[in-house]
C-alpha positions in Angstrom: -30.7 35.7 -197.3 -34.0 36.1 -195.2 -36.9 37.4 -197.1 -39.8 38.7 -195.8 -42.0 34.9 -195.2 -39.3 35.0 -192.3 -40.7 38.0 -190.7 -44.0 38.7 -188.5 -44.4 42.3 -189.9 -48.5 42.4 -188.5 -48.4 46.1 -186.4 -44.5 46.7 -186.6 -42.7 49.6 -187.7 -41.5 48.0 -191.6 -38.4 50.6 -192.7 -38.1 49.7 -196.6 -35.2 51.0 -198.5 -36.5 51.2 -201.9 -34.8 52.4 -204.9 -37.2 55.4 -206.2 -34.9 57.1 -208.2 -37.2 58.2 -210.8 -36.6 60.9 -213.4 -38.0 64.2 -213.1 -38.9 67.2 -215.5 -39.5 69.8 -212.4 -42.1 68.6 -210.2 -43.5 66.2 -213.0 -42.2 62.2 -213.0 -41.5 61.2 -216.4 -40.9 57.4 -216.1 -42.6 56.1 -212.7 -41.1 52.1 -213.7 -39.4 52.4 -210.6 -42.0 53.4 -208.3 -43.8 50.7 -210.1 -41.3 47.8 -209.5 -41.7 48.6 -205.9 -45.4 48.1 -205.3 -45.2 44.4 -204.5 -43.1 44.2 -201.4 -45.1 47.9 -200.6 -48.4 46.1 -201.1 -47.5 42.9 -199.4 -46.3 44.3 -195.9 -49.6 46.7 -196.0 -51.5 44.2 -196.3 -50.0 42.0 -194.0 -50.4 44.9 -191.3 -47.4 46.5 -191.2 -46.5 50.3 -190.7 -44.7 50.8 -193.9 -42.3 53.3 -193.9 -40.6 54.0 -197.3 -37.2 55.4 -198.0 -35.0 56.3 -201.0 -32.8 58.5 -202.8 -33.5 61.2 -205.4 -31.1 62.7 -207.9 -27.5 64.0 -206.5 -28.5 66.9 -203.8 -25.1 67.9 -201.6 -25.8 66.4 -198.3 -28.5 69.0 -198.0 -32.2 69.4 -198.5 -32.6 70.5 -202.1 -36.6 71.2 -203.2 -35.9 70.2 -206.9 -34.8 66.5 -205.6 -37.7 66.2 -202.6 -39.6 63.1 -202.8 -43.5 64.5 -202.6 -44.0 64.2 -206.3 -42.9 60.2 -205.7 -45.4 60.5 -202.4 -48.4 61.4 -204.4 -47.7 58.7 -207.4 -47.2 56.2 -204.9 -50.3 56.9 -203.4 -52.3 56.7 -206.9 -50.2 53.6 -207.9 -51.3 51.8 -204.4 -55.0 53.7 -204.4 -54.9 54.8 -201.1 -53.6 57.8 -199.1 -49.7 58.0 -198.8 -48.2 60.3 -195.7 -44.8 62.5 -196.3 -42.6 63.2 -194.1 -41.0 66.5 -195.0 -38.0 65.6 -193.4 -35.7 61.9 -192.9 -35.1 61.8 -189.4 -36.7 64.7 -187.6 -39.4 66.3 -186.6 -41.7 65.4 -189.3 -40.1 62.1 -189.6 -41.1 60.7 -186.1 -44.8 62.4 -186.0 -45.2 60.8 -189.1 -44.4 57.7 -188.4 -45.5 58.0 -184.5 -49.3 58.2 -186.7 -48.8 55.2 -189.0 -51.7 52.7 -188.0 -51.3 48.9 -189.4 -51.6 48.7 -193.3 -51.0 52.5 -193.7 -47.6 53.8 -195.8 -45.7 57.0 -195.5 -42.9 58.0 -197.4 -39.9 59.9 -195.8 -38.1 62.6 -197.5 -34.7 61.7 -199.8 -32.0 60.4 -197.6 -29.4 62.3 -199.2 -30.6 65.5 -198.0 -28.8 64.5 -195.1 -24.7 64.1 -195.8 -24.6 60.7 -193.8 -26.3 58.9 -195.6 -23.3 59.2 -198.9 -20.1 59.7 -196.3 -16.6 57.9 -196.5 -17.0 58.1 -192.5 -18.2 55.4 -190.9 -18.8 57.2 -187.8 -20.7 60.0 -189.2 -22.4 57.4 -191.7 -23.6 54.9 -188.2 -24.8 57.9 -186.9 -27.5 58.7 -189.5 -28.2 54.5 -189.7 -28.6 54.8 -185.9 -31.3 57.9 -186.0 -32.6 55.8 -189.3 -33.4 52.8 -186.8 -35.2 54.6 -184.3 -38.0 55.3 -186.5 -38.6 51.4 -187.0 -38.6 47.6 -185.6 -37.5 46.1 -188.8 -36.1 46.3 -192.3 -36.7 45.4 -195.3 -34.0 46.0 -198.3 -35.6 46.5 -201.8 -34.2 49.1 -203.9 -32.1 46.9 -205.6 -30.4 50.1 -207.9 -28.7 51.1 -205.0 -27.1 47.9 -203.5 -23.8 48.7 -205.3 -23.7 51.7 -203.0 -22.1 51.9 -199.4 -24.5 54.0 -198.2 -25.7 54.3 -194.5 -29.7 53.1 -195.4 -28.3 50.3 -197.8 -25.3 49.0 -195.7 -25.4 50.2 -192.4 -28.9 50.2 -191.3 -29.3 46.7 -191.7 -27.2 45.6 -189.2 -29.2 47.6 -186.9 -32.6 46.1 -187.4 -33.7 42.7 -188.5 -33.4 42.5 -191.9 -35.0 40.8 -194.8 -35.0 40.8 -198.8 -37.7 42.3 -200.1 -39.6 40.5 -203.4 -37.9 43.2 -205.9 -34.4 42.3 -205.0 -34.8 38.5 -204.5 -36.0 38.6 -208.3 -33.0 40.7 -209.4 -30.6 38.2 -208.0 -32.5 35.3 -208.9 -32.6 37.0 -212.8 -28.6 37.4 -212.3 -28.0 34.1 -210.8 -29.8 32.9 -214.2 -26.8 35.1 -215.7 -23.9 33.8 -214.2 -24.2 30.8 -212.3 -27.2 28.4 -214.5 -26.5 29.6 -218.1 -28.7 28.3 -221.2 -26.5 28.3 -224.1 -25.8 30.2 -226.5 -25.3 33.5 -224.1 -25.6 36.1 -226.0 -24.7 39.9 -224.7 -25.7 43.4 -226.0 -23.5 46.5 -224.3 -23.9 50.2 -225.8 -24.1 53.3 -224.0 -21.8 56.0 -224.1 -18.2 54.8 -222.6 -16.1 51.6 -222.9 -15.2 52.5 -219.7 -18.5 52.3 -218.3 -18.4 48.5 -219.5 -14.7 47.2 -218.9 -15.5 45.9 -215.8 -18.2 43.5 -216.4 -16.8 43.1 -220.4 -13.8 41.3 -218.5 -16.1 39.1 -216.6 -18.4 38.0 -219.9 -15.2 37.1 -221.5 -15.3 33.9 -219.3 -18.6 33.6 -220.0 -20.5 34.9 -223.2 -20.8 33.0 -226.3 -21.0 36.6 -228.6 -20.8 40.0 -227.6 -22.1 42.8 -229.5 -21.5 46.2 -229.1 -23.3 49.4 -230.1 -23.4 53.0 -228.8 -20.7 55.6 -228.4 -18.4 52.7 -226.9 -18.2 51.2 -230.3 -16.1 54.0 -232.0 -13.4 52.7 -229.8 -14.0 49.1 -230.6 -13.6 50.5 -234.1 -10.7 52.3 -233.6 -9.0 49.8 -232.0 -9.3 47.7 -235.3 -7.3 49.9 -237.3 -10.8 52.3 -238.7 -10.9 56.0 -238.5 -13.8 57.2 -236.8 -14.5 61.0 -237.6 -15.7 62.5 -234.7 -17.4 59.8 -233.3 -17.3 60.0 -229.3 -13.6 58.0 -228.6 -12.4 57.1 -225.8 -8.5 56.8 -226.9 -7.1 55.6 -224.0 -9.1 52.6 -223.6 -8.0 51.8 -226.9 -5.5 49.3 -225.7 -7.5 47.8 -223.4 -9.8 47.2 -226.0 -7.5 45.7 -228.5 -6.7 42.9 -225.7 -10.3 42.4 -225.3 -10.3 41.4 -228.8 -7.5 39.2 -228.9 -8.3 37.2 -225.8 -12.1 36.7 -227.2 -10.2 35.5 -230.5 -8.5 33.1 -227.9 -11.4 31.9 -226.6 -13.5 31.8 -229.0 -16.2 34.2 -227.9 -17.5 36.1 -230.9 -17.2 40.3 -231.0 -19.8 42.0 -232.9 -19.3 45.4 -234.2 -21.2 47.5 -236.6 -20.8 47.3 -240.4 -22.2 50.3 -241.0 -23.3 53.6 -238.8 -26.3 56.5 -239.1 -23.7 59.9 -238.7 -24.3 63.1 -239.1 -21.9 66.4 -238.8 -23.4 67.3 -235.3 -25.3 65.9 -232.3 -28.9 66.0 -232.7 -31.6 68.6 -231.0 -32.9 66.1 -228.7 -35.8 68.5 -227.3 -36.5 69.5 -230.7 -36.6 66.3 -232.5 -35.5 68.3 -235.7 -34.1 66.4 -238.6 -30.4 66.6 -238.7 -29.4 64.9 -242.4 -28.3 62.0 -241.2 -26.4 59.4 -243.6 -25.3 56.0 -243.7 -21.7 54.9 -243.9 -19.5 51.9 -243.9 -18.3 51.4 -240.0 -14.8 51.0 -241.8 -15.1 54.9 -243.6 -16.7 57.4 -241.4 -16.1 60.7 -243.0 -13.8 62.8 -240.8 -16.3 65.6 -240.4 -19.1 62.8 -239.3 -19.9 61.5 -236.0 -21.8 57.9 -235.7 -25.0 58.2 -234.0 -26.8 55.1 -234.4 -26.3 51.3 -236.2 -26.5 51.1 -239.7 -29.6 48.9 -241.6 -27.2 46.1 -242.4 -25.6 46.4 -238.6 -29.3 46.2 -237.6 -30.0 43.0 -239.7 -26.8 41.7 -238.6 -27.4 42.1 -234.8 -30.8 40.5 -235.1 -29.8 37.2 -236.6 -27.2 37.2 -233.8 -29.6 37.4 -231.5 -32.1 34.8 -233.2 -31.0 32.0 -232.1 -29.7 32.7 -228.0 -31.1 30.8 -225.4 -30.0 33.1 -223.3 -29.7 37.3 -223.8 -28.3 40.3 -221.2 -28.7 44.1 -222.9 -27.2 47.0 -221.0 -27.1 50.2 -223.1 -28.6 51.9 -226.3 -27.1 51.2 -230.1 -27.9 54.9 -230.5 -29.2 58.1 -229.7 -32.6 56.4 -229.1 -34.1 59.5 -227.5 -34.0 61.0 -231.3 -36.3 59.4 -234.0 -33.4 59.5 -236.3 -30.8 57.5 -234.0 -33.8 54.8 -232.4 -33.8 52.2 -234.8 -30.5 50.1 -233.8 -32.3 50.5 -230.0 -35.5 49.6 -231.3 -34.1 46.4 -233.1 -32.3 44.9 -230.6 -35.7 45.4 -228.2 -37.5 43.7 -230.9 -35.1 41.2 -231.5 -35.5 40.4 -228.1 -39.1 40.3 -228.0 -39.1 37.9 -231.1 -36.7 35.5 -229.1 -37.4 32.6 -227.3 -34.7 33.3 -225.0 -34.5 34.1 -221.5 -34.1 38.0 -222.0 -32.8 40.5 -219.6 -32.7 44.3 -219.9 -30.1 45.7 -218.1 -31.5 48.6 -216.3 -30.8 52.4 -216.8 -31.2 53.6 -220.6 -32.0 50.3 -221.8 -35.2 50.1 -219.5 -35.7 53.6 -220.6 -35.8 53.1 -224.1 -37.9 50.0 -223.6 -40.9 52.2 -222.4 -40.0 55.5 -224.6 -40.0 53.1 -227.4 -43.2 51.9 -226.4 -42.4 48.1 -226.4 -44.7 46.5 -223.5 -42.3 45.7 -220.5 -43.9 42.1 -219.9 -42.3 41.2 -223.6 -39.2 40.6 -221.6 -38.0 37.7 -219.3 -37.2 40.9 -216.9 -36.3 44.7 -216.8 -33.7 44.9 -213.7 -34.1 48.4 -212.1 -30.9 48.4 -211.5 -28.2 49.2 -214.4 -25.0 49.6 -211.9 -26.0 47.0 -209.4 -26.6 44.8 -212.1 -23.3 45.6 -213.7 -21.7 44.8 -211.0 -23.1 41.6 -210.1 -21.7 40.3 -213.2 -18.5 41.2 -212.5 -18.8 39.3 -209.9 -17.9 42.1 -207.3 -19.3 41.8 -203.7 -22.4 44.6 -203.4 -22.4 46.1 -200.3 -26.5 46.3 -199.9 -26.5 42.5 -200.4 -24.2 41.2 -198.1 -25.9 43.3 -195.4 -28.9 41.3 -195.4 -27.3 38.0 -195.5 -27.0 36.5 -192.0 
């Protein structure tokens, strides 16, 4: 894989697909970490003299241009983060597009508006997908693949255009798969993984894979109700996924096998209802045994004795992967099984990884300093999926 040392960018048209997928509370970013993440490669080909023209997605629109999902608020942060002026296009491959671009001098950025606005750039056809890569290419003389959180995706700016266009890695994504080779192929021992979040589901995928190659997996979240469940315990009304309860009961036995150690809660924060999360309101929560959750009770968070259980798990890894919450972190009364394993983490001495998505959320809502970590991926899916070991489509476009 090419990265960009291998290319003479000096007064050339630089397409970068970056991955700027940041959240939004109407026009206002709430978490810029991605915008952030992509300032090196941005800075590095301005400086070097390209005409930088950035790309991404924003949100879900329908194939259509959607003004709650338009990339000008990520335009104008940009321009702050990089402390220069930042053009917008108001469009991805018209009018705007080209004039904007057709005005780029050497060093100067613009920023194009969100690909999906335009339903090629997310179809199943590979016809009408080439199309929008070929009207992508026209605006540029090379390309340069960086928003690692969308590499999963067979999408026509992540898989299509770079066959197109010379191509190169930019810095973010040769980090991320560096960081995940570190994961899978070059592992300090013990390995020691963290999954929460919502759905089992979500997790079964790259569960299976760890399976060959953890030392201890602990689990937190919604998914471990049905990790609990499938142990025999009654739940309340925890969120249960019951048909991934079988699955989950061979996960267990083959770890048992193979002597990978499961970690579940011993204990659970619950309360009768799901918190107000905009009104941070107190909401009575309790503390109960994992093994006897009232019936009228849903687990929200890990226990104090789950908390001090996980963090001596974690103590002594050489090596750690997180990918999820333990809990409602976004409440103040659900945070503290999140904000133990951060700080467990922080403590280590391991090499530590956060897995993207919530878990670099709740890093910075938390208020934990990013560079405290060995790395925060920005890509939760991608990364997922890389440790299942599946082929992502954005990568093996800009191998040669």
């Amino acid at each position: 894989m090419k990265t960009i040392d291998d290319l003479d960018v000096s007064g050339r048209r630089v397409f970068v697909r970056a991955d700027l997928n940041v959240p939004l509370d109407g026009g206002t970013i709430t978490d810029d970490g991605r915008i952030r993440a992509a300032l090196p490669t941005i800075t590095r080909l301005a400086e070097a003299g390209a005409k930088v023209i950035v790309a991404s997605h924003l949100g879900r629109p329908k194939g259509a241009p959607d003004p709650k999902f338009s990339l000008a608020p990520v335009a104008g942060r940009l321009g702050e983060l990089l402390g220069k002026d930042v053009a917008f296009a108001s469009d991805t491959v018209g009018e705007s597009a080209a004039a904007t671009v057709a005005a780029l001098a050497g060093g100067q950025v613009a920023v194009l508006e969100n690909l999906r606005f335009n339903a090629g750039e997310t179809s199943k056809d590979e016809a009408e997908r080439g199309a929008f890569a070929d009207r992508l290419a026209a605006l540029a003389d090379l390309y340069v693949g960086d928003g690692f959180g969308a590499v999963h995706r067979r999408h026509a700016s992540v898989y299509d255009l770079p066959a197109r266009l010379p191509h190169a890695a930019g810095d973010l994504i040769a980090t991320e798969v560096g960081v995940l080779r570190r994961l899978t192929d070059d592992v300090s021992r013990p390995y020691a993984v963290v999954l929460g979040g919502a759905k089992v589901s979500d997790k079964l995928g790259v569960i299976e894979h760890l399976l060959e190659r953890a030392d201890r997996i602990l689990i937190g979240g919604g998914m471990a109700y049905t990790f609990l469940k499938a142990q025999g315990h009654e739940v309340g009304s925890s969120l249960l996924q019951e048909d991934q309860v079988p699955a989950v009961q061979g996960y267990l036995k083959r770890a048992e096998e193979r002597g990978v150690e499961f970690v579940l809660p011993v204990d659970v924060v619950a309360a009768a209802s799901f918190p107000d999360l905009g009104a941070k309101t107190a909401t009575d929560p309790v503390t109960v045994a994992a093994d006897a959750i009232p019936a009228e009770l849903m687990g929200l968070d890990i226990g104090p004795r789950s908390r001090e259980l996980y963090a001596a798990r974690l103590a002594d890894a050489a090596t750690v992967f997180w990918n999820g919450p333990m809990g409602v972190f976004e409440h103040p009364d659900y945070a503290d099984g999140t904000r133990t394993v951060a700080r467990a983490l922080i403590d280590s001495s391991a090499f530590t990884v956060v897995g993207g998505g919530d878990s670099a959320a709740a890093v910075r809502i938390l208020g934990f300093d990013e560079n405290a970590f060995g790395h925060i991926s920005t890509g939760g899916g991608a990364s997922l999926e890389y440790l299942e070991g599946k082929t992502l489509p954005g990568l093996a476009a800009l191998e040669d």
